[in-house]
C-alpha positions as CSV (number, residue, x, y, z in Angstrom):
1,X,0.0,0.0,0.0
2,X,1.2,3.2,-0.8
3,X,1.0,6.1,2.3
4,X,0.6,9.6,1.8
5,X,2.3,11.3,4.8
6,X,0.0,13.9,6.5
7,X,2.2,17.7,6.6
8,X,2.6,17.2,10.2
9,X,4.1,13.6,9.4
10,X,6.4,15.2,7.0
11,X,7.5,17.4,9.8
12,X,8.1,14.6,12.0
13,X,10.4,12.3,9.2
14,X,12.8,15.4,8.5
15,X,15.5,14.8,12.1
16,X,15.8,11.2,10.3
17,X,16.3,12.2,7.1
18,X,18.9,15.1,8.4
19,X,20.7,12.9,10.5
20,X,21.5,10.8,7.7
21,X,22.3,13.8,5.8
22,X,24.6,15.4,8.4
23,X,26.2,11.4,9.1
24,X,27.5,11.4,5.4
25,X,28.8,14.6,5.1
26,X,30.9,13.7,8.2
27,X,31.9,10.5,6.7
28,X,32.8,12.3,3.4
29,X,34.7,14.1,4.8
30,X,36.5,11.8,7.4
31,X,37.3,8.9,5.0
32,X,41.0,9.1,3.8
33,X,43.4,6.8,2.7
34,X,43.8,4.1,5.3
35,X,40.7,4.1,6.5
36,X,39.3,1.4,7.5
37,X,35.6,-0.2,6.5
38,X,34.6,-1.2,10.2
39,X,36.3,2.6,11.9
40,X,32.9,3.8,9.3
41,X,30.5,1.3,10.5
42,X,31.9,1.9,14.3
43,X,31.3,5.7,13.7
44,X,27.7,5.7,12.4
45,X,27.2,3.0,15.3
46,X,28.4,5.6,18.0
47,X,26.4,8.3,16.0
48,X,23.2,6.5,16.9
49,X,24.2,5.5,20.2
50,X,24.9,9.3,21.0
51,X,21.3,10.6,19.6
52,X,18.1,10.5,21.4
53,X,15.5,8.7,19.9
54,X,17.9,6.8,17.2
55,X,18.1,3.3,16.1
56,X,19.3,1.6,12.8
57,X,16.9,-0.1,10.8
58,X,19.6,-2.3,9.4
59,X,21.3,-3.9,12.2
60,X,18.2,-6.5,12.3
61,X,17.1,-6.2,8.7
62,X,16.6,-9.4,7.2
63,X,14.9,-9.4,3.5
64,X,14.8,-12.4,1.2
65,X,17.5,-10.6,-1.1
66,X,19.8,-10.7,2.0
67,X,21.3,-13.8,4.0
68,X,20.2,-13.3,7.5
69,X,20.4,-10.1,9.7
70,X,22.7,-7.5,7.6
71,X,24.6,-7.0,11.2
72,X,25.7,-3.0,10.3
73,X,25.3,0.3,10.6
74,X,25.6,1.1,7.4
75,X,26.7,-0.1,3.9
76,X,30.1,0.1,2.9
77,X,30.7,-0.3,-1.3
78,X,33.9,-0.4,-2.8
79,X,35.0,-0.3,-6.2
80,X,32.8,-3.4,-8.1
81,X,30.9,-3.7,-4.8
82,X,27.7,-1.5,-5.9
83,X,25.0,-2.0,-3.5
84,X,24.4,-3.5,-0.2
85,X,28.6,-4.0,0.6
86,X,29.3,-5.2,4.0
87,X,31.7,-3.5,5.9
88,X,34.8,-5.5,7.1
89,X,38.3,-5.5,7.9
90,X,39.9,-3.5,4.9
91,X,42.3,-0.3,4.6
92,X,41.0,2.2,1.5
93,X,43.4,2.7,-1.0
94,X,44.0,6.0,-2.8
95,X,41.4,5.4,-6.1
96,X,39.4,3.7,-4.5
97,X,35.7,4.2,-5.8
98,X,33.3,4.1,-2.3
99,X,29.4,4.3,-2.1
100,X,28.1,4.7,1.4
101,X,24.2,4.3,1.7
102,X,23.4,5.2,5.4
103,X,19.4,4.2,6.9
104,X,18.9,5.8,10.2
105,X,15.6,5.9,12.4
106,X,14.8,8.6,14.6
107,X,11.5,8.8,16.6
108,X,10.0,5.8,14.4
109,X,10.6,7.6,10.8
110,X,13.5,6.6,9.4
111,X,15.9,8.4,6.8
112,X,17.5,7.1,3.5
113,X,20.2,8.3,1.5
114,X,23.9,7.4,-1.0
115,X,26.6,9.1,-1.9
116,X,29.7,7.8,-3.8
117,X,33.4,9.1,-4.3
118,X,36.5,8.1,-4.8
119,X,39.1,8.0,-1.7
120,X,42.8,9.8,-1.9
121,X,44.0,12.1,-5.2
122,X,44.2,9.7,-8.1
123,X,40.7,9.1,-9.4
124,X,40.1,7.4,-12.4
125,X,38.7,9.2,-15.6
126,X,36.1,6.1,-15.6
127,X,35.0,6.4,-12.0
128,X,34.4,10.0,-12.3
129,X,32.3,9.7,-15.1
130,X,30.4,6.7,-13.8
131,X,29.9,9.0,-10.1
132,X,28.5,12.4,-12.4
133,X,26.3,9.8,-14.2
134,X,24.2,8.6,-11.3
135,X,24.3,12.5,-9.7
136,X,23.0,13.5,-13.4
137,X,20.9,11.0,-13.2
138,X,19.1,11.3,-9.7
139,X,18.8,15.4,-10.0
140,X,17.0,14.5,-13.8
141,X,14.4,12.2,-11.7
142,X,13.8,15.0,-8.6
143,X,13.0,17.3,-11.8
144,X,9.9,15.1,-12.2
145,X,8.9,15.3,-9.1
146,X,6.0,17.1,-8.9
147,X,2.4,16.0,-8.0
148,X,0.6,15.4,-11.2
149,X,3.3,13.5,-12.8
150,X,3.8,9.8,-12.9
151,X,6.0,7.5,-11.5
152,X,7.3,6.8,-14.6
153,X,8.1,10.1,-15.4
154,X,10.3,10.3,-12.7
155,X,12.1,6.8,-13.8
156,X,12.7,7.5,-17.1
157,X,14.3,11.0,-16.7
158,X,16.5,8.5,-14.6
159,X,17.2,6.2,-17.3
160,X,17.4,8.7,-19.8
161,X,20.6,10.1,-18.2
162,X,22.4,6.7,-17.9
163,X,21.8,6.0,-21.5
164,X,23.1,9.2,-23.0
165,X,26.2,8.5,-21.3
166,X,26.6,5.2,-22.3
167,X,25.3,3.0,-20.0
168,X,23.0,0.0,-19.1
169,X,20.6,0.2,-16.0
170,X,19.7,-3.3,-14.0
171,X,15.9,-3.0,-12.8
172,X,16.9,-5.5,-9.8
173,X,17.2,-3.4,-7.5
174,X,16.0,1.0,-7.2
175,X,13.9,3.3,-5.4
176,X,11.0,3.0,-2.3
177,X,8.6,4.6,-0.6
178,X,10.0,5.4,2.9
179,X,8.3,6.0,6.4
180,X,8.4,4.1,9.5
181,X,9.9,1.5,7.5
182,X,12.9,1.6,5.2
183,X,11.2,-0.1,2.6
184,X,8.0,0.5,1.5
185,X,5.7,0.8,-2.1
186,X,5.9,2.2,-4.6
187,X,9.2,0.6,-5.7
188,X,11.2,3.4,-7.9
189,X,12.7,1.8,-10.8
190,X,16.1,3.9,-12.5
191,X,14.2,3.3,-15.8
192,X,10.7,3.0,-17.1
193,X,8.0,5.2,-19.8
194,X,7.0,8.4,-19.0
195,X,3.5,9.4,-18.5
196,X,2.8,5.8,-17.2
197,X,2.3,4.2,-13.4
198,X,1.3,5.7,-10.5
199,X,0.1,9.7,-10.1
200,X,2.3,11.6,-7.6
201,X,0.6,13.2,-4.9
202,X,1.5,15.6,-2.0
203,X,2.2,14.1,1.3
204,X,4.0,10.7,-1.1
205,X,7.6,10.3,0.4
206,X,10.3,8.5,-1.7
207,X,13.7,7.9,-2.3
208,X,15.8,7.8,-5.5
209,X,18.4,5.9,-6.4
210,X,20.1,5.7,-9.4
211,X,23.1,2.9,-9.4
212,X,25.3,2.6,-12.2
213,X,28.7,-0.1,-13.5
214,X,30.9,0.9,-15.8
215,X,30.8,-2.1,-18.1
216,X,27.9,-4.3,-17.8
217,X,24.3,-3.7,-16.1
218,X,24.8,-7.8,-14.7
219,X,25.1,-8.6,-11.1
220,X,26.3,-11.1,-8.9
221,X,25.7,-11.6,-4.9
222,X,29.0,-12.6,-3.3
223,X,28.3,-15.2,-1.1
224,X,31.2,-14.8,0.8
225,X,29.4,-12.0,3.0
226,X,25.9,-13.5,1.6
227,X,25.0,-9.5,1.1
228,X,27.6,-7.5,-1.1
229,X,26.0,-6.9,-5.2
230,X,29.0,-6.8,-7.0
231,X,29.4,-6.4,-11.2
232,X,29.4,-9.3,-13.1
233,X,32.5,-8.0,-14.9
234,X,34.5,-6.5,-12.2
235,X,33.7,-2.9,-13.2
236,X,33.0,-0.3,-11.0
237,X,30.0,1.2,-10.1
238,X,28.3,3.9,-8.0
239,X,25.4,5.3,-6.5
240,X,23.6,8.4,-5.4
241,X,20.6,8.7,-3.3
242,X,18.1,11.2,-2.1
243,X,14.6,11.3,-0.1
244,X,12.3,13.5,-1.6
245,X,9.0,14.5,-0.8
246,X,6.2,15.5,-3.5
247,X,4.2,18.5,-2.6
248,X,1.8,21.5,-3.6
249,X,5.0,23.0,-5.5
250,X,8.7,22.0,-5.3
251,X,9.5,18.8,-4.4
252,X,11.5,18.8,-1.1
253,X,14.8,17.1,-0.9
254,X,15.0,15.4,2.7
255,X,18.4,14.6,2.9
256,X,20.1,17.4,0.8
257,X,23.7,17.8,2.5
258,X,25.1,21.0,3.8
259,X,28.5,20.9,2.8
């Protein structure tokens, strides 16, 4: 079912969605060369243990495209990792391309949102390109985002970005409806027809996230970790998130980030 969030309930979800917000700039700006997948984890973990009314709605989370509790704070992508990447016990090396996507609850409403970049002074051409693709493409779907418009619009000015630069989108996994759970309808594909799907209303609260490889648009799960979606080619990918709210006018980004 999808819910249309009252004003006063859209009120109530912003400290969760700035949290996250304020947590990844933080972690943007604390993740150097050397540093280490578990000190991020450990730092969201003490971030949530320091605020009132906080909790982590991935800690227990358990979904069939998971195996068993993901056991973190937060999820930790590197290089051909591009979604759901388990932290663990590993150094960042200068290049390295790294997607965070940080959950956090606060008073029941929990907050969703992605960044990626790469670690240290020698970025790849590739990786760059591949970041700017999936921030092209996620500020091309909140451009859609007014009430009126379809669901599809909003998908497909997604998808339209990736394919003028050149690549491939997978359908498995994308957007959802967020409230007081992480994942909830409508699901928010990074590709679709516009004018088709569901009306948006004000008061509908989603989140978009365009994820992107560099050669391929096929995935794997490595069941090492039983969690971590890596490129079926070893390619790099990325991934940008936002929450976004649908209303009278302007679409309101939750999580924008205050540098």
């Amino acid at each position: 079912m999808i819910e249309i969030k009252t004003k006063q309930e859209v009120q109530e979800m912003r400290p969760a969605a700035q949290f996250v917000a304020e947590t990844l700039t933080e972690l943007r700006h604390m993740t150097k060369v050397g540093t280490n997948l578990l000190e991020i984890d450990e730092y969201v973990h003490k971030k949530v243990i320091d605020r009132k009314g906080a909790s982590s709605p991935y800690v227990n989370y358990a979904p069939d495209f998971g195996t068993g509790p993901f056991g973190h704070y937060i999820c930790t992508s590197v290089n051909d990792a591009v979604l759901h990447g388990i932290p663990y016990d590993y150094n960042l090396k200068d290049g390295d391309l790294l997607s965070l996507d940080l959950a956090l609850t606060v008073n029941g409403w929990v907050g969703d949102s992605a960044i990626s970049f790469v670690v240290g002074d020698h970025a790849r051409k590739e990786d760059l390109k591949v970041i700017k693709a999936t921030e092209d493409a996620l500020a091309a779907a909140i451009s859609q985002c007014y009430a009126g418009n379809h669901l599809g619009d909003v998908s497909a000015a997604a998808g339209a970005v990736a394919h003028e630069r050149g690549y491939d989108v997978n359908m498995t996994f994308g957007g959802h409806g967020i409230g007081h759970e992480m994942h909830c309808d409508p699901y928010v594909p990074n590709d679709g027809r516009a004018h088709r799907g569901y009306r948006l209303r004000p008061g509908l609260v989603i989140c978009i996230e365009p994820w992107l490889m560099e050669g391929t648009a096929d995935i794997y799960q490595d069941q090492d970790d039983g969690w971590t979606i890596r490129s079926a080619d070893g390619s790099r990918g990325a991934h940008s998130e936002h929450e976004i709210c649908i209303t009278d006018g302007e679409p309101i980004i939750m999580t924008a980030r205050h540098e």
